[in-house]
C-alpha positions in Angstrom: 84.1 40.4 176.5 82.4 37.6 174.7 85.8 36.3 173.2 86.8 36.3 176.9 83.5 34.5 178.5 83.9 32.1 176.0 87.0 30.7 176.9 86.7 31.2 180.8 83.4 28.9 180.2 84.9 26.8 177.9 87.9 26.0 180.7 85.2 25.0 183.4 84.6 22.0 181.2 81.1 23.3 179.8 80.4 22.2 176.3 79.7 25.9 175.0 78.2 27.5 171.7 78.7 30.8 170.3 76.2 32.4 167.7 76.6 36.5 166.3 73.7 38.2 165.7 73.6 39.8 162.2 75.9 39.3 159.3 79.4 39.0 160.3 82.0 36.2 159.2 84.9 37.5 160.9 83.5 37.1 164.7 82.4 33.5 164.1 85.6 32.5 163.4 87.0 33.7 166.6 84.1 32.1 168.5 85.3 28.6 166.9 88.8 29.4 168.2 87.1 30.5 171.9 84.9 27.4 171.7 86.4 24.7 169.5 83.0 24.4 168.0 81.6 25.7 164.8 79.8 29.4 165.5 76.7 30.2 163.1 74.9 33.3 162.7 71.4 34.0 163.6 70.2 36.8 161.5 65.9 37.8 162.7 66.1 40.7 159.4 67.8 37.9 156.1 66.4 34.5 158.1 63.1 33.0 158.2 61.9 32.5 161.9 61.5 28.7 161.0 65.5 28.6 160.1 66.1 30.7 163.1 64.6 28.0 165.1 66.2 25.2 163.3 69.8 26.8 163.7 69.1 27.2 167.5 68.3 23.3 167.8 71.2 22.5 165.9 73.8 24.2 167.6 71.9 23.1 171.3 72.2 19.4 170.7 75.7 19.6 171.3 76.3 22.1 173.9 75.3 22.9 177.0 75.3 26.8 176.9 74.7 28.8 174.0 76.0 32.0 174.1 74.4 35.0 171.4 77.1 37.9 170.4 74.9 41.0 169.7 76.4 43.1 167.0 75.9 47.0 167.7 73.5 48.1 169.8 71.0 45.6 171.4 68.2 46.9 169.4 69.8 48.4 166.8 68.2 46.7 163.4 66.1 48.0 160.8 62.4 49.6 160.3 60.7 46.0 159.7 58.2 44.2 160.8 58.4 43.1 164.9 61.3 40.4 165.4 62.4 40.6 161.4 64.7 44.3 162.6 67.7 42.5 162.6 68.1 43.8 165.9 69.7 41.3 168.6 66.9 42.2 170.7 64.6 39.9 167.9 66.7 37.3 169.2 66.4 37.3 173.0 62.5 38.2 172.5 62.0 34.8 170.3 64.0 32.7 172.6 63.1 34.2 175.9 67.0 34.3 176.1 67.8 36.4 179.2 70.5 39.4 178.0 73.6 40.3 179.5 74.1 43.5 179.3 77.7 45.1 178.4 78.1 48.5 179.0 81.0 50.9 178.2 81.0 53.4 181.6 83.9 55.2 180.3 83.2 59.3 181.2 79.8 58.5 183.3 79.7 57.6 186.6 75.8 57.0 188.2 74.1 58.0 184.5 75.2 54.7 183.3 72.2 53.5 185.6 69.7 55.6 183.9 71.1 53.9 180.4 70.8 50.5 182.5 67.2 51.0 183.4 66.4 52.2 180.2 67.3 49.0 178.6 65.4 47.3 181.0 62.4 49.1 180.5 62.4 49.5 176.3 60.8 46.2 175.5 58.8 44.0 178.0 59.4 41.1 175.8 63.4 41.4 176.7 64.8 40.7 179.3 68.1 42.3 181.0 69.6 39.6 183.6 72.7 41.1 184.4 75.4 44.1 183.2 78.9 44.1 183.1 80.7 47.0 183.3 83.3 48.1 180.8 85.9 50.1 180.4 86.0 51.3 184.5 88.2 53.9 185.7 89.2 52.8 189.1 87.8 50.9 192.0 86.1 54.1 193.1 84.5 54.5 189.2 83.4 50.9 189.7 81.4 51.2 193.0 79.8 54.4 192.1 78.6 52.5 188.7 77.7 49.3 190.2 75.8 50.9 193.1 73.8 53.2 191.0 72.4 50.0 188.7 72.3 47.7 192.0 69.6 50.3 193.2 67.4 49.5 190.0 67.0 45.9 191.1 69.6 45.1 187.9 72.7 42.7 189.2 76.3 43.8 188.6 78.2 40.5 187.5 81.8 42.0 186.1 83.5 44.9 186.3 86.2 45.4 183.0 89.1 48.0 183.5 90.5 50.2 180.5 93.1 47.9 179.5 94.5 48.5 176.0 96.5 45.2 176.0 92.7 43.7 175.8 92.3 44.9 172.6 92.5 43.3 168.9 94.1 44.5 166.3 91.4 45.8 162.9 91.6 46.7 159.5 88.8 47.7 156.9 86.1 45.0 157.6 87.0 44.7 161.1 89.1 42.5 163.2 92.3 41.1 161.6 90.7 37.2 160.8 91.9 34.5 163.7 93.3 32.4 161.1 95.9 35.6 160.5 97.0 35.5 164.6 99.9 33.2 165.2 99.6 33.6 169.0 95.4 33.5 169.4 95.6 30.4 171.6 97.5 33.3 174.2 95.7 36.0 173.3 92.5 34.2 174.1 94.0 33.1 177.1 94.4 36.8 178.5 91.0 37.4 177.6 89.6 34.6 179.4 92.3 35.7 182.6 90.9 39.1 182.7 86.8 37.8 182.7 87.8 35.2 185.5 89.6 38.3 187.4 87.0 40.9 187.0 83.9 38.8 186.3 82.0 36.5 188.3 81.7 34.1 185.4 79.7 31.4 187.9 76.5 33.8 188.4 76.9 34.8 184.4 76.4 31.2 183.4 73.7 31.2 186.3 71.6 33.6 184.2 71.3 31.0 181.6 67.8 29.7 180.8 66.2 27.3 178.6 65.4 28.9 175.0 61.8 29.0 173.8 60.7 28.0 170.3 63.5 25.2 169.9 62.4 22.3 168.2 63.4 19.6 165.3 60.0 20.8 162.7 62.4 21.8 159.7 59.3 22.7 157.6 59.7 26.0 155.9 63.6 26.2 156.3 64.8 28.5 153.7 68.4 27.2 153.3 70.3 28.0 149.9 70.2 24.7 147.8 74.1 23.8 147.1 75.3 24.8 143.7 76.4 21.2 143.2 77.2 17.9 144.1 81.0 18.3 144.2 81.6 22.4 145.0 85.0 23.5 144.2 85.7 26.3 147.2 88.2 28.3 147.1 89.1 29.0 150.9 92.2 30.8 152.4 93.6 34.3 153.4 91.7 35.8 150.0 88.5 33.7 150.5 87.5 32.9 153.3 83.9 34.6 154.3 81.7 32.0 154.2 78.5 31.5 156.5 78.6 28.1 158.3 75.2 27.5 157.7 75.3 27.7 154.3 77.8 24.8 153.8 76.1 23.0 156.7 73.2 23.3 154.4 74.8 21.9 151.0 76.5 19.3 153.3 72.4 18.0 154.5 71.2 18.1 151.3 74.4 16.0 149.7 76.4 17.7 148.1 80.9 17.3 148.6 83.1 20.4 149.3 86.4 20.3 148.2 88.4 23.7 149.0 91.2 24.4 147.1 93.5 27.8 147.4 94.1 30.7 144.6 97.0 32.0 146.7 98.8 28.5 146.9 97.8 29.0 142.6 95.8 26.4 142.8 92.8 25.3 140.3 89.3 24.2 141.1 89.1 20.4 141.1 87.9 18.7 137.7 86.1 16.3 139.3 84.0 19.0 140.5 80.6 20.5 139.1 80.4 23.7 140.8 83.3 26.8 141.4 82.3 28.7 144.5 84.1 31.5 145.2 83.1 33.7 148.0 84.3 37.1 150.0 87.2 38.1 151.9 90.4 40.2 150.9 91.1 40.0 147.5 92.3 43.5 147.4 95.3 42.4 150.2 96.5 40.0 147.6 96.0 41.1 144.4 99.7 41.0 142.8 100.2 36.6 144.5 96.4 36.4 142.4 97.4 38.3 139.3 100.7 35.8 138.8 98.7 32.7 139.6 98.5 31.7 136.3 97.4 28.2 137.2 94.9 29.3 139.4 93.6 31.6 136.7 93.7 29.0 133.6 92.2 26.1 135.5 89.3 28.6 137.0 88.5 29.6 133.1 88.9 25.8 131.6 86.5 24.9 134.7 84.2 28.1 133.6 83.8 26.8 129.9 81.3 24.1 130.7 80.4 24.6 134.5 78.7 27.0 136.8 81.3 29.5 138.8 80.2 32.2 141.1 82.1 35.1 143.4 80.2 37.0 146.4 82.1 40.6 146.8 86.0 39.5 147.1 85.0 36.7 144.6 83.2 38.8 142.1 86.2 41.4 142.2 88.5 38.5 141.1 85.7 36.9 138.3 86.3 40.7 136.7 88.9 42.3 134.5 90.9 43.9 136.9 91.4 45.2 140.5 93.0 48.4 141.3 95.2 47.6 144.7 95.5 49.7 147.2 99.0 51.5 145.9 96.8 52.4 142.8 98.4 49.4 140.9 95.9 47.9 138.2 95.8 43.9 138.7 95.1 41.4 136.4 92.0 39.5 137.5 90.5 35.9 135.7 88.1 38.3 133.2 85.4 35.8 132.8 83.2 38.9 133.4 84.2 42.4 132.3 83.6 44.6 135.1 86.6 45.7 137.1 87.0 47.6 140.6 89.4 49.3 143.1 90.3 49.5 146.4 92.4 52.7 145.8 89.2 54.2 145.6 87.4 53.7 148.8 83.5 54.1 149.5 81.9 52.0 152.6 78.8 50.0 150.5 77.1 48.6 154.2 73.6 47.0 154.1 70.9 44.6 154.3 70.0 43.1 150.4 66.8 41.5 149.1 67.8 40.1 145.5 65.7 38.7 142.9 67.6 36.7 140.6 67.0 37.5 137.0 68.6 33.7 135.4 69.5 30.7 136.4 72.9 30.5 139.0 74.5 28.9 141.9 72.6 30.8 144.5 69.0 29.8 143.1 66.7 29.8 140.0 65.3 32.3 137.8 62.6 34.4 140.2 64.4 33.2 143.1 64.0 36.0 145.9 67.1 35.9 148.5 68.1 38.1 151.1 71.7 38.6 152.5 74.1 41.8 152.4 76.8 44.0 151.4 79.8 44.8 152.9 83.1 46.3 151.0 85.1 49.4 150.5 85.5 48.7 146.9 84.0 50.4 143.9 83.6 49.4 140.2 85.0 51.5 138.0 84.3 49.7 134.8 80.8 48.5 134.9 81.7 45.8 131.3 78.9 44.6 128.9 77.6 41.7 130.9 73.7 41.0 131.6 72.8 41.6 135.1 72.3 38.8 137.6 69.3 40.1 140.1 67.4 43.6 140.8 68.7 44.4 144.4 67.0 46.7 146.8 68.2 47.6 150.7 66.2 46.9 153.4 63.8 49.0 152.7 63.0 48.1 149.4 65.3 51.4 147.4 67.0 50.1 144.4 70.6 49.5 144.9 72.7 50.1 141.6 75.0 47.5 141.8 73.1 44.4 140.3 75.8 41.4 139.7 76.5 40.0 136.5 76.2 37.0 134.4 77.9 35.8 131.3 77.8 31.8 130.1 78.6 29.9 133.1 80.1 32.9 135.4 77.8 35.2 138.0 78.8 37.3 140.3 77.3 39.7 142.4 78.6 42.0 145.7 75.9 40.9 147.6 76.2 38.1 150.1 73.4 35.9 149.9 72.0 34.4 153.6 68.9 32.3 152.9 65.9 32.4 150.6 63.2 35.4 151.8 
């Protein structure tokens, strides 16, 4: 649905943005595609309200419309303090930004007006502007639903049929990336076809308002300091989950990014001071990373005298080894000596609050972050290294996996966001 309003919007000749509530790199890169602008994320749970507010009057002084993807349930977050849940309800509360409602009606015919009214009634300081209806039965399906919500004073603006042609293809972290979809341009097309056919995408930009609490006071934005002035990144198929804010961050504060590709067995740039190397699916290329002998003798020549670091995907490659999939054991750079596998699956999913233990890319020794984890990977050789942070979830638990560090190499799975 969002994918789809995007584009429709986007073909009316309004400049639009897209945002995703929460931590998700896979979704902002279809919004780009859907947009042709740069998405960000707005996260109310890892982000300082003052960066919240800063992001938002970015991303507004170029468009026209900004549209927020929620991610789950609309208030679906955490137990924290009011409007630091996570929840995308944080969002629209902050921003007065008026929600549109996307319901799934499959199996439920005038009951999906109770679970209308009930969002509508949960929190006064949200507000619901308008539902579309998804996943509708019939034309008969549709007017019993729409009827039953139009009677709680709550417009009806789109009406989605079951349509499995609609759909995306997923794998373990979600959606296949956009960059992997040859035909996206006509996928996104269909998408945007089926919102102008069963949505009335002129009263859904209608329900737009102005945002609250947007303004250009950058005081207090907790933005990760770049790791460099010239960052080495390694960015393709393998590596490729990084948060647009963060590199619009080292971009502000000076610093050069130069990307460079371990699949294509390429090195990190000498001229470079710092080796970046973040998430994605290492595990989906393990044997092209385990004969790129370039790749991995340039990465431990760079190592030898300057600061490298891998989130997740990236730390799996710093280690000794990754089990694939097929149980095969791959060869991995071993600047640290932990090692992991995909063959053995277990979901790690959660909020992070890290306090960095030394001196590394992602901040100073004491340096308190928050971000998250998301893999299927587990390590099954923990090595000798010193740890690089005590982590704790959301709620402040210790989390056993705490990074390591050895000479000029960290690594860590957790994702870092901003500073807390």
């Amino acid at each position: 649905m969002t994918l789809g309003l995007l584009a429709a919007v986007r073909r009316r000749g309004v400049k639009v943005r897209a945002a995703k509530a929460g931590p998700d790199y896979i979704d902002a890169a279809f919004h780009a595609a859907a947009t042709g602008a740069t998405s960000l994320n707005l996260d109310s749970w890892a982000m300082r309200p003052t960066l919240l507010d800063a992001l938002v009057a970015d991303a507004m002084r170029d468009a026209q419309l900004l549209v927020i993807e929620g991610a789950m349930g609309l208030f679906d977050g955490v137990p924290a303090e009011t409007g630091r849940t996570g929840a995308a309800a944080d969002l629209a509360a902050r921003f007065g930004a008026p929600v549109l409602l996307v319901l799934d009606v499959a199996a439920q015919a005038q009951s999906a007006a109770a679970v209308a009214a009930g969002f509508a009634n949960f929190d006064p300081m949200v507000r619901i502007a308008g539902v579309v209806l998804n996943r509708v039965g019939s034309e008969r399906h549709r007017a019993l639903v729409a009827d039953a919500i139009a009677q709680r004073g709550i417009p009806v603006v789109g009406a989605i049929p079951r349509d499995a042609t609609l759909a995306l293809p997923e794998r373990h972290l979600g959606l296949v990336q956009a960059g992997e979809h040859s035909d996206l341009a006509v996928r996104l097309a269909l998408l945007a076809d089926a919102v102008e056919r069963h949505c009335d995408v002129g009263a859904i930009v209608a329900l737009a308002a102005p945002l609250d609490r947007v303004g250009n006071d950058r005081k207090g934005v907790a933005k990760l300091a770049p790791p460099g002035q010239r960052i080495a990144l390694a960015t393709d198929a393998a590596f490729s989950f990084v948060y647009p804010h963060v590199l619009d961050g080292w971009r502000r504060a000076g610093a050069e990014i130069f990307p460079f590709s371990p699949l294509a067995d390429e090195a990190p740039a000498d001229t470079c001071d710092a080796c970046w190397l973040p998430g994605g699916y290492p595990e989906l290329h393990a044997g092209r990373l385990a004969s790129a002998a370039k790749f991995r003798a340039g990465l431990a020549r760079f190592a030898a005298t300057r600061p490298v670091h891998g989130e997740c995907g990236g730390y799996m490659v710093l280690g000794e080894g990754l089990v694939d999939a097929d149980g095969v054991r791959r060869a991995m750079a071993a600047l640290l000596g932990h090692a992991t596998s995909f063959a053995q699956r277990k979901l790690h999913l959660g909020y992070r609050a890290a306090r960095l233990l030394a001196p590394c890319p992602i901040g100073a020794a004491g340096a308190r972050l928050r971000g998250h984890e998301f893999h299927h990977a587990s390590l099954i050789e923990t090595g000798n290294d010193a740890p690089l942070a005590e982590i704790t979830d959301s709620q402040g638990a210790p989390v056993a996996e705490a990074g390591s560090r050895r000479g000029h190499v960290s690594g860590t799975f957790f994702h870092a966001i901003a500073l807390e």
